[in-house]
N, C-alpha and C positions, 0 to 999 in steps of 0.2 A: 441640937444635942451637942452641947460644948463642955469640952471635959476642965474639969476644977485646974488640971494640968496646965493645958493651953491657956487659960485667962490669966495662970499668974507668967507664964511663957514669955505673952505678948509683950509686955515692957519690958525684956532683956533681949528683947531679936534685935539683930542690928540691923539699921537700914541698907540697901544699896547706895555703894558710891557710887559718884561720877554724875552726871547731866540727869541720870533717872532718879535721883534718890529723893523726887518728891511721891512716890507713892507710895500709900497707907496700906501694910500687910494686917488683915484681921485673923482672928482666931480659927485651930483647926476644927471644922463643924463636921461630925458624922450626917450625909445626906438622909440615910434611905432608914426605914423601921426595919427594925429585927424578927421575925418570926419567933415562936418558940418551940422546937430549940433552934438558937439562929442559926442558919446555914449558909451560903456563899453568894455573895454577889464581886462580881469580877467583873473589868473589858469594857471602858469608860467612852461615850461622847456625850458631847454637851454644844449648844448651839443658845446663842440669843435672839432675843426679840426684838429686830430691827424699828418697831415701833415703841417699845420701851425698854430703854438699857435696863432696868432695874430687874426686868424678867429674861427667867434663860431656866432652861429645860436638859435634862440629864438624862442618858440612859445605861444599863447595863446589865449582863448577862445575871437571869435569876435563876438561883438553884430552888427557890422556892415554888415560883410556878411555872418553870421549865419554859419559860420566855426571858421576856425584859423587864427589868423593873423599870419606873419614870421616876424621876425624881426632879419636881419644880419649885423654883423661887418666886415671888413676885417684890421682893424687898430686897434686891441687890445680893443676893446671896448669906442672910443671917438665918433666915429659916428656911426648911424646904419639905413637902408632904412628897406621900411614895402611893405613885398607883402600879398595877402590876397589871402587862397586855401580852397575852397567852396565846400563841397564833393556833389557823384549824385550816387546815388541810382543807379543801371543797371536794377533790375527787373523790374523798373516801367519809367524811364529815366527822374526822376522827381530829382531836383536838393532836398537834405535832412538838416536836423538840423546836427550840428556837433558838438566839444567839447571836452575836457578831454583832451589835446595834450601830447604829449610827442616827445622826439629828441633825435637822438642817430645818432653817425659817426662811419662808417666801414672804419678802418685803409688798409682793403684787398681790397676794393672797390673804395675807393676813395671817398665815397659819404655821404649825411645825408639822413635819415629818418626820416622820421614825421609819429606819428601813430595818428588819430582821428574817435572820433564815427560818426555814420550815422545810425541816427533814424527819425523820426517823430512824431511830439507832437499826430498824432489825429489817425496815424495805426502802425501795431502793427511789420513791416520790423526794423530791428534791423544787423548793422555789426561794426565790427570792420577793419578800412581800413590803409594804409601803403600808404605812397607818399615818392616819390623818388625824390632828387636833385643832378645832377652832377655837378654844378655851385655854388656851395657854399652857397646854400640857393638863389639865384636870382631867379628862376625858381624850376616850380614841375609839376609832375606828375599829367595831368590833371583829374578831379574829374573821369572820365567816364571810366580811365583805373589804379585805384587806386585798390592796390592789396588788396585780400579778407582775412584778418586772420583768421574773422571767421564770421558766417553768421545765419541770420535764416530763409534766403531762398533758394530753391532748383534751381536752375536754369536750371537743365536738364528737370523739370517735372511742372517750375511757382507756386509752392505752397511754402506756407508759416507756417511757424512754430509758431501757436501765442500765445505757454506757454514759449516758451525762448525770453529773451530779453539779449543783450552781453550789458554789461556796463562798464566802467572805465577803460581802456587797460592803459596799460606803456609797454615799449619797450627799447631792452638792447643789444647790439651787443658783441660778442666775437670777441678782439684786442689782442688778444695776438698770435703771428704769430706759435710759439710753439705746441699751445695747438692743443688736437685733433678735436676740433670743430670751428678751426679760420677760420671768418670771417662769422659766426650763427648768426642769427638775430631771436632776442626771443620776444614774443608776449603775454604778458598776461592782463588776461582779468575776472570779474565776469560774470560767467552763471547764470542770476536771471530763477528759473523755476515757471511759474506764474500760481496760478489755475484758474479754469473760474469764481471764484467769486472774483480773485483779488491777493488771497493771495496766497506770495512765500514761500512753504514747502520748497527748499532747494536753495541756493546761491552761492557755492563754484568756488573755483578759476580752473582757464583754463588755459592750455598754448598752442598757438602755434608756432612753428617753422620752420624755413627755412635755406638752404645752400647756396641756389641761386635763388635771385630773379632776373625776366625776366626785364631786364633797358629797353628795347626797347618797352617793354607793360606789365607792373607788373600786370597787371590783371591777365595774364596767369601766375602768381608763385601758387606752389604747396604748401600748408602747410603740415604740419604732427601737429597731435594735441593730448594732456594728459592732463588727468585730476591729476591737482595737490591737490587739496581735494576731497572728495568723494561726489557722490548724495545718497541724502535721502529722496525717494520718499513714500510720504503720512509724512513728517516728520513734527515738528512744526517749522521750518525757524529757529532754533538756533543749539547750535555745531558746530561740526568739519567742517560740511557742510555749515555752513555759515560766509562766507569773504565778505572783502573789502579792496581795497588799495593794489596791486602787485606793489610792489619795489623791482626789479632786482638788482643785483651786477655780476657779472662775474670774476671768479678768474682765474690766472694765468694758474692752470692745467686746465683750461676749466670747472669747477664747476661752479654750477647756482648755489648762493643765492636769496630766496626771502624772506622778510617778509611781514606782512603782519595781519590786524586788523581779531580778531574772532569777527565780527559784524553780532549780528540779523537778517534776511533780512525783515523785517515787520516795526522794527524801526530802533532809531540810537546809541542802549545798543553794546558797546564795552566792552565786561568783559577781554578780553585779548589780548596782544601781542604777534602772531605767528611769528616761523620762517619753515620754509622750505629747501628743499635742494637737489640737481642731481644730481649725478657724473659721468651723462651719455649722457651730452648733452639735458638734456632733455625728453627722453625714459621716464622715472619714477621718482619719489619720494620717501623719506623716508616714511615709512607705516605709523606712524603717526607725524603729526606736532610737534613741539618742543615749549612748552610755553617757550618765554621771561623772562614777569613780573614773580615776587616773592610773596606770602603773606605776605602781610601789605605793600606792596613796591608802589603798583598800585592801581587808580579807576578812572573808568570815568565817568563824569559827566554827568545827565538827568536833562533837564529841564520838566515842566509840558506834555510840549507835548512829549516827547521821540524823539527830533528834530534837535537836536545837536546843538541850538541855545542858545549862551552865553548871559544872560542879565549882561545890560541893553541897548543891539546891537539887529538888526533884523536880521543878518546875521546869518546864520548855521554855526558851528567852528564844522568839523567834526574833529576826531584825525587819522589824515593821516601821517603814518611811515615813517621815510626814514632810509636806510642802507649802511654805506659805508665801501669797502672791502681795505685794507694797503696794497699794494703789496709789500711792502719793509718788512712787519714778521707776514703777513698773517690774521691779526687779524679783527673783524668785529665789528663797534659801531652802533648803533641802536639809532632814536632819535625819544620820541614823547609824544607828549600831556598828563600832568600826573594830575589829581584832589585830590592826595591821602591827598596832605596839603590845599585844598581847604577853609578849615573855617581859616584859617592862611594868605594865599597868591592869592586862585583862582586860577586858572591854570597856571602850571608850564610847560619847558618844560626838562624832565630827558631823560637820555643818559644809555645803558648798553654794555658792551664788549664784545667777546668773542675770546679765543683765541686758541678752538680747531673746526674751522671750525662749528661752532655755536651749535654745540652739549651741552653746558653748557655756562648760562649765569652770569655775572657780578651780582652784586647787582645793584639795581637803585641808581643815584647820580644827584641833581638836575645843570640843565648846565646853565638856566637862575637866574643865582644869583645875588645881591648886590655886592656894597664892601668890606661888611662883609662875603661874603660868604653864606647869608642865600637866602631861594628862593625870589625872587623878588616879588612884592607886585602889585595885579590886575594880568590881565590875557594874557598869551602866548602862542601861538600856529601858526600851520602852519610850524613844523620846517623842512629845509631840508639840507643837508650835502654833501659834496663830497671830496673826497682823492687825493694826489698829487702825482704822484713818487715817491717821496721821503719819501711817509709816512704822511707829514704832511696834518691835517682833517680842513674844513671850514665848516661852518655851519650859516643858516639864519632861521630868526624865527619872526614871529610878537610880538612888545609886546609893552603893555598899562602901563606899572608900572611909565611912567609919565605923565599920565592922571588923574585926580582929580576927575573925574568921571566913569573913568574908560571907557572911550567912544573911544579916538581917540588913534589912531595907529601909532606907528614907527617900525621902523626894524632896527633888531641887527644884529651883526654878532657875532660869535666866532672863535680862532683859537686854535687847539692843534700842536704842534710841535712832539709829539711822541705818534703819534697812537690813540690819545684818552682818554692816561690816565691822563693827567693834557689839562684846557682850560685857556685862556683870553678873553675877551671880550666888547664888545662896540655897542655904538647906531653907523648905517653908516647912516641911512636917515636923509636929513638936515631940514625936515618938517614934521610934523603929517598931518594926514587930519581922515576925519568923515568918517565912515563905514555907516554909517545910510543916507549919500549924494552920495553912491556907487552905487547904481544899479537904475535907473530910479526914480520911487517917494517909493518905497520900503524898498530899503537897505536891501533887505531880502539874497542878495547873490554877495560876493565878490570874488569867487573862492574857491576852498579847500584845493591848497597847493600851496607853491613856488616854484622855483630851484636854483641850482646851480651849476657850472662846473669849473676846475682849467685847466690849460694848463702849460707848462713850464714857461713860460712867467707873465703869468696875471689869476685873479682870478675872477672869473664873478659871479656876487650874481644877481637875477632876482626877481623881487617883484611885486605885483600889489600897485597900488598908486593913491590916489583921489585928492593930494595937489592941481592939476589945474582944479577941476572941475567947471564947468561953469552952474552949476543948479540956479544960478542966473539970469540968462541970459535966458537960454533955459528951463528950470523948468524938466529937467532930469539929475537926479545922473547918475555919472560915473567913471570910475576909469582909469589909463593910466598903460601902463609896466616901471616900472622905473630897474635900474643900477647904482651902486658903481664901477667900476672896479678899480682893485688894480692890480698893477704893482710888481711880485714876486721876 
């Protein structure tokens, strides 16, 4: 679905300068079908097929049928079909809400993964679930035998656990045929622990995993599970115990990187950037977390209500991390939401390195700049990143800096050729559109983050996008999955 706009576009975009500017940017293609009347799809990952570049697999949050939509290529990203996977609850065999997607391919398996929540607005059953595809994303793993990462029901005994709630999973496979945990499929997840008047004394991150999960009925896979922050019971929901945002890497020797936001669990106060780290598969963590940010490098942004909501948008811009690992000299850049120049710019989004296995970080270096080099002007966020073979990083990010009011929205990309430490960059969307025409008559919510995934081949940047909304017409905001693909 390529708009008349975008094909006469492409021949006026300029390329990237500098050592990268041999890659071919293609036109902006809408992913997913519209329903009628179309309603929202927001909250992007996307992951390739380590057996062929040309296919890669998308997913994201569906208002349509209150799961995921899927959205696959097999032609390098020119066309792509929409299937839609609706999770169901087993304790109660009631079909649930779902959301938060993420996508990941096992190189050992042959297959993708899709991980989404399964809650409900009005009780209090709470999981984290896994769908399976051997078809390249055409088909999955139906709702009712969608494997359990993690849960807050007992199923041997029908009770229900209703101080835990699991929220925000990502999901990360080990590809490295070497390593001693090839072909792990890693599961993390926030444990919100809720008291009975409401409020979460502690939040901390979860991990589960697995070596083998059952293709024939993933229901039946076994997790093994660690807590990667600690709980803190009777605690005030802030510290060490309280996360948000698990973003996986997986290195060569089979090391899990995550990082990962120290968010409040009450509101939406992000005072810092965590990393984490296994060199066990998983087993354990480093005893304590590693801060990121630097003093005076970093701060995040509170509006009135503590809501992570940027004015003058109705949308939540929460600051969700992403981390991508080099496997070409090991080293690890970190990308996210920075307000530190706020009365100057508004949100930025800055980049840190690290080059002994995240034990010690970079200084902060702003990545959304002008062409002078300074930080861009209005506000950026949503960034995410991913590594090539070869070493070289891409990176996408929402940004306003040519908005007048600082209202509507484009997406950039960046490229670094050596690991992270020098960037170029550029606007890829050939449209803005209005956030506050996003989500039904609202605009209160576009999603929380994007994706992005490289192949030998082609580079896949994944975005939410309102340029076709039809609130005109139907008197509901909505937003579509859009695509740049770039030929490497």
């Amino acid at each position: 679905m390529v708009s008349t706009q975008a094909i006469a576009a492409r021949a006026a975009r300029r390329a990237i300068s500098g050592p990268s500017a041999s890659v071919s940017f293609g036109p902006n293609v809408q992913m997913n079908t519209d329903s009628n009347p179309p309603l929202p799809q927001n909250e992007t990952a996307v992951a390739v097929s380590l057996a062929n570049p040309k296919v890669a697999v998308a997913a994201a949050n569906d208002y349509v049928s209150g799961g995921n939509v899927v959205m696959r290529t097999a032609d390098g990203g020119r066309h792509w079909k929409t299937t839609r996977v609706t999770p169901f609850f087993g304790g109660t065999g009631d079909t649930c809400s779902g959301g938060d997607p993420s996508v990941a391919y096992s190189r050992r398996d042959h297959v993708f993964y899709m991980g989404q929540l399964c809650f409900f607005r009005a009780q209090p059953f709470s999981e984290v679930q896994v769908y399976v595809s051997r078809d390249n994303g055409r088909t999955w793993t139906p709702g009712r035998q969608a494997a359990r990462a993690a849960t807050n029901f007992d199923y041997s005994t029908g009770t229900v656990d209703t101080s835990i709630f699991n929220d925000k999973d990502y999901i990360a496979v080990d590809n490295t045929p070497t390593s001693p945990h090839y072909g792990r499929l890693y599961v993390g997840y926030t444990k919100f622990h809720l008291l009975p008047s409401g409020f979460s004394d502690y939040c901390p991150l979860q991990l589960s995993y697995t070596d083998s999960v059952n293709m024939a009925n993933p229901v039946l896979t076994t997790f093994q599970h660690t807590a990667i922050q600690p709980d803190n019971p009777g605690g005030d929901g802030t510290g060490s115990s309280a996360n948000q945002f698990f973003t996986p890497q997986v290195e060569k020797n089979g090391a899990l990187d995550v990082a990962f936001m120290n968010e409040d669990c009450n509101d939406s106060f992000d005072p810092h950037i965590l990393f984490q780290r296994s060199t066990n598969g998983g087993q354990s963590f480093l005893p304590q977390a590693v801060q990121i940010d630097k003093p005076g490098q970093y701060m995040d942004f509170l509006d009135a209500a503590r809501d992570d909501t940027i004015p003058p948008t109705n949308f939540r811009a929460p600051n969700t991390p992403s981390i991508a690992y080099d496997p070409k000299n090991g080293s690890l850049t970190i990308l996210y939401q920075n307000n530190i120049n706020r009365p100057v710019s508004k949100a930025d989004i800055s980049y840190q390195r690290s080059t002994n296995g995240g034990q010690t970080w970079s200084n902060a270096h702003f990545l959304s700049v002008n062409a002078s080099g300074n930080p861009a002007r209005n506000d950026q966020f949503f960034p995410w990143v991913a590594s090539a073979a070869n070493g070289h990083l891409y990176a996408i990010w929402f940004d306003r800096r040519l908005a007048p009011g600082n209202v509507r929205i484009n997406t950039w990309e960046a490229r670094s050729p050596n690991g992270g430490v020098t960037w170029t960059s550029r606007r890829i969307s050939t449209r803005s559109w209005n956030p506050n025409q996003g989500f039904f008559s609202s605009g209160a919510f576009i999603g929380d983050y994007n994706g992005i995934a490289v192949s030998s081949t082609n580079v896949y940047p994944v975005w939410t996008d309102g340029r076709n909304n039809a609130i005109a017409r139907t008197g509901i905001g909505e937003t579509d999955i859009f695509t740049d693909v770039e030929s490497r």
